[in-house]
C-alpha positions in Angstrom: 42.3 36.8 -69.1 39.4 34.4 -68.6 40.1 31.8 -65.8 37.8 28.6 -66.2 35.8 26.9 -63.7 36.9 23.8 -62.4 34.0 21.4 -61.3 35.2 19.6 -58.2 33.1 15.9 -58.5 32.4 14.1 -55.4 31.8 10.2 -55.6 29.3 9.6 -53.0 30.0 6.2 -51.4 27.9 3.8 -50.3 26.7 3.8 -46.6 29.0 1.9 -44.7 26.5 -0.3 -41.7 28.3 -1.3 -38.8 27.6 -5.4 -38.4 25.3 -6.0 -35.8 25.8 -8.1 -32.9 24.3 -11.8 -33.1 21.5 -12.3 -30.8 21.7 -15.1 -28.5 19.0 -17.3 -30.5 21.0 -16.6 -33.4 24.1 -17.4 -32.4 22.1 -20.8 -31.1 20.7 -21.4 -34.6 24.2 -20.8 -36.0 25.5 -23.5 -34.1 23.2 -26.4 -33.1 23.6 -27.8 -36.0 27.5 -28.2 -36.5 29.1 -31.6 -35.3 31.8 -29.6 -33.5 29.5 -27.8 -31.6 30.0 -28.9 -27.8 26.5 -29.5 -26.0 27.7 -29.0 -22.8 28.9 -25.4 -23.7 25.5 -24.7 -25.4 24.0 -26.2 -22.3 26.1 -23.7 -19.9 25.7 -20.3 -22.1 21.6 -21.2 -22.2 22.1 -21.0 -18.2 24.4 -18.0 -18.5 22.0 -16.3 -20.8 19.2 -17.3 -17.7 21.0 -15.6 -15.1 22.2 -12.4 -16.9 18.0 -11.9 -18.0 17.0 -12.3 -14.1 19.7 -9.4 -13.3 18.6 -7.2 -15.6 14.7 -7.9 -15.0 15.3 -7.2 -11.2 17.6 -4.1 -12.0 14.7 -2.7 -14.4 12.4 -3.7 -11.2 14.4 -2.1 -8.6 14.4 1.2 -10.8 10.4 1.1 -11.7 10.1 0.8 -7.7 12.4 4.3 -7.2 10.1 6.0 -9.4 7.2 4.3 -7.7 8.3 5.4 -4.7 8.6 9.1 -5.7 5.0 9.0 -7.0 3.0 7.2 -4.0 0.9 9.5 -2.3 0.6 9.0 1.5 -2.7 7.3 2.1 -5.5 8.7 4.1 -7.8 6.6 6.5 -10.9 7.2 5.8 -12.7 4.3 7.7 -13.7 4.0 11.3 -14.5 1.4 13.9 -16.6 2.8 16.2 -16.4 1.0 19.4 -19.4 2.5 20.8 -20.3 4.4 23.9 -17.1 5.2 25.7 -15.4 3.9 22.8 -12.9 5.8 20.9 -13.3 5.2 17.0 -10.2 4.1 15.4 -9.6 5.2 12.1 -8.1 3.1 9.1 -7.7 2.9 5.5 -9.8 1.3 3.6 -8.6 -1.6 0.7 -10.7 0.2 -2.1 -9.3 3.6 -1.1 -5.7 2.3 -1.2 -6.1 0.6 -4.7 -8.0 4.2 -5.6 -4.9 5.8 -4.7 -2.0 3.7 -6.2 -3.5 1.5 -8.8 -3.1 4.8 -11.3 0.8 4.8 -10.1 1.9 1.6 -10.2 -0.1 -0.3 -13.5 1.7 2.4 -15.8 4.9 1.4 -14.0 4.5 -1.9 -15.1 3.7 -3.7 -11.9 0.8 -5.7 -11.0 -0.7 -6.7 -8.0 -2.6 -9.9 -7.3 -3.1 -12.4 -3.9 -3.8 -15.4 -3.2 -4.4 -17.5 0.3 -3.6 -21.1 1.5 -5.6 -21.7 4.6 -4.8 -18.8 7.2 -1.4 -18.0 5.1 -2.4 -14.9 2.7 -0.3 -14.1 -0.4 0.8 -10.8 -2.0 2.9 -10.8 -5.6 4.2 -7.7 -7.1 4.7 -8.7 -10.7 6.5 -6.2 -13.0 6.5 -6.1 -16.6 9.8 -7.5 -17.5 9.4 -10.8 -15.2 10.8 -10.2 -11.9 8.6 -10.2 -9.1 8.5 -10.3 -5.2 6.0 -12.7 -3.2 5.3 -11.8 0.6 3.2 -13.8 3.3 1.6 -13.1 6.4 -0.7 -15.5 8.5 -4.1 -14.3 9.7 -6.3 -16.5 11.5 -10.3 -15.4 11.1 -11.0 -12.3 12.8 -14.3 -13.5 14.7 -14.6 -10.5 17.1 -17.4 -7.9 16.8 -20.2 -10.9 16.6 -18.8 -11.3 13.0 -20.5 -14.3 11.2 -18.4 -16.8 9.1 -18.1 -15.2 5.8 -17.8 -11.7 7.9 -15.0 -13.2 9.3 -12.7 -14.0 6.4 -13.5 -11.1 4.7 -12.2 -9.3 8.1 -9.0 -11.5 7.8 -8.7 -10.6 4.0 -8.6 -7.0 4.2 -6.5 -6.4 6.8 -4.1 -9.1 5.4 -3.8 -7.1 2.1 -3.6 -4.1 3.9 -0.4 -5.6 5.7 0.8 -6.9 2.6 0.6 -4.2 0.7 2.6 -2.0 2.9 5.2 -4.1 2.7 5.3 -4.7 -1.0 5.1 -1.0 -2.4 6.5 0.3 1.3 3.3 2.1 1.9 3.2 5.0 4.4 -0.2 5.6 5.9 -1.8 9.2 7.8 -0.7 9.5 11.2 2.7 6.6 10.7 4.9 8.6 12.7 7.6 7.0 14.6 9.5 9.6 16.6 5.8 11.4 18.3 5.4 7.5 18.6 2.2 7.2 16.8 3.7 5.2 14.3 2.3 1.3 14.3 4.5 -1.7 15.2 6.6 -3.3 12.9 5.0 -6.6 10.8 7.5 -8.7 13.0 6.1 -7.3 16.1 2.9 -7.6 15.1 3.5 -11.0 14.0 5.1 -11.9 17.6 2.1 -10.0 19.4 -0.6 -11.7 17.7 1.1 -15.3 18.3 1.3 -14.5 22.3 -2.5 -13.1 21.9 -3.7 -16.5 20.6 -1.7 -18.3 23.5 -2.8 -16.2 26.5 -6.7 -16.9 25.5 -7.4 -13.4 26.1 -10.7 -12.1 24.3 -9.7 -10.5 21.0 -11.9 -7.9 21.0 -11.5 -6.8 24.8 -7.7 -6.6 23.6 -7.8 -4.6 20.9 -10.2 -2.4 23.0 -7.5 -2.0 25.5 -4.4 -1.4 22.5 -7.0 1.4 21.3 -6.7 -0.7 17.4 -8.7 -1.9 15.3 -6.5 -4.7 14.3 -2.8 -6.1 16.0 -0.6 -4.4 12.6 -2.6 -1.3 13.6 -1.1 -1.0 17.3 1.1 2.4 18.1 4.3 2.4 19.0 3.1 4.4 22.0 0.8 1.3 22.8 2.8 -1.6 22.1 4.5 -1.4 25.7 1.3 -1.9 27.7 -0.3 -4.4 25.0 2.6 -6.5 25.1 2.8 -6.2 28.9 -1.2 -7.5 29.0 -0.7 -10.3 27.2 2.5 -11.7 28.8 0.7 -10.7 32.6 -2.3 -13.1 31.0 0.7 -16.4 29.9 2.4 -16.0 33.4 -1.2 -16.2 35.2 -2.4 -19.2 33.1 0.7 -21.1 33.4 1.2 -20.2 37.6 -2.8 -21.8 37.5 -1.6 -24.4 35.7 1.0 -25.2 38.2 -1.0 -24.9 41.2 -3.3 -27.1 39.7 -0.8 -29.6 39.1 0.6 -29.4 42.9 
């Protein structure tokens, strides 16, 4: 007894597409041309739209900078100040050698580093690719010590000041920043405070710096902070006790 075949057909059916959602400028362009359309609630979804893009550019920030941080190498100091005879050379990093180090980390990252200055008020912006961005300041009157002519001494003020700057953007972590053997330097606030009492006492610079065992005031230990600070305040209370007696 033959038994015959039977051919099973399939109907192939078209491909069913999901609808896709309407972008924002669509929905806009859908809209801004019907009578009903309220302007006030096109006005408040354009803001809306505003503030959800800023989130997610500063979340897509905040995770580049994770990664960033997971890649930055710590950074050698390669330069010296040698103080002379008697003089222990303090060492430091160089600007070139930092951007050496990090500019091949952080460009592919999408960030991008650029400063700018307004009088003795220097300016570092961390712009990353999808529009967020963070701006930091730090004021650094011309370093004039050393016998350092004019355009020596803005230079001076430059590269320290994006030294500083820089640490505090990308969180930086230099050779020898070690807090607990205290030979970690002072904080930028500290710095700050130290550098504003160093202008008021009149003390030399240079002799100041000598005694802090520093190149610059950010570049002060935490093991030296005590006795700078102690200098400078011991220089303000004898000024003002001759300015006292001189008024008597």
């Amino acid at each position: 007894m033959q038994h015959e075949e039977q051919k099973v057909t399939r109907e192939v059916l078209p491909a069913v597409h999901a609808p896709q959602p309407m972008s924002f400028m669509e929905m806009i362009a859908q809209n801004v041309n019907n009578p009903d359309f309220d302007a006030g609630k096109l006005n408040a979804l354009i803001d809306a739209n505003e503030r959800v893009k800023k989130i997610q550019a500063e979340i897509d920030f905040n995770a580049d900078m994770l990664e960033l941080q997971k890649q930055l190498p710590v950074i050698k100091k390669n330069g010296e100040i040698d103080y002379g005879k008697g003089g222990k050379p303090i060492k430091f990093a160089k600007i070139d050698d930092i951007e050496k180090e990090i500019r091949k980390i952080y460009l592919p990252l999408g960030f991008r580093l650029s400063f700018d200055q307004d009088g003795d008020t220097h300016i570092g912006i961390l712009t990353h690719k999808n529009g967020h961005k963070e701006i930091s300041r730090i004021k650094v009157p011309s370093d004039s010590g050393g016998g350092k002519n004019a355009i020596q001494s803005i230079v001076s003020s430059g590269s320290y000041a994006q030294r500083i700057l820089l640490k505090r953007l990308l969180n930086l972590v230099f050779e020898g920043d070690d807090d607990n053997g205290m030979g970690g330097t002072i904080t930028i606030e500290q710095a700050a405070e130290l550098d504003k009492e160093l202008r008021e006492s009149g003390m030399d610079r240079e002799k100041f710096l000598k005694l802090a065992d520093a190149p610059d005031v950010q570049s002060i230990t935490l093991k030296n902070y005590g006795r700078s600070l102690n200098a400078v305040q011991a220089m303000i209370t004898r000024n003002r006790r001759e300015k006292e007696k001189a008024n008597v």
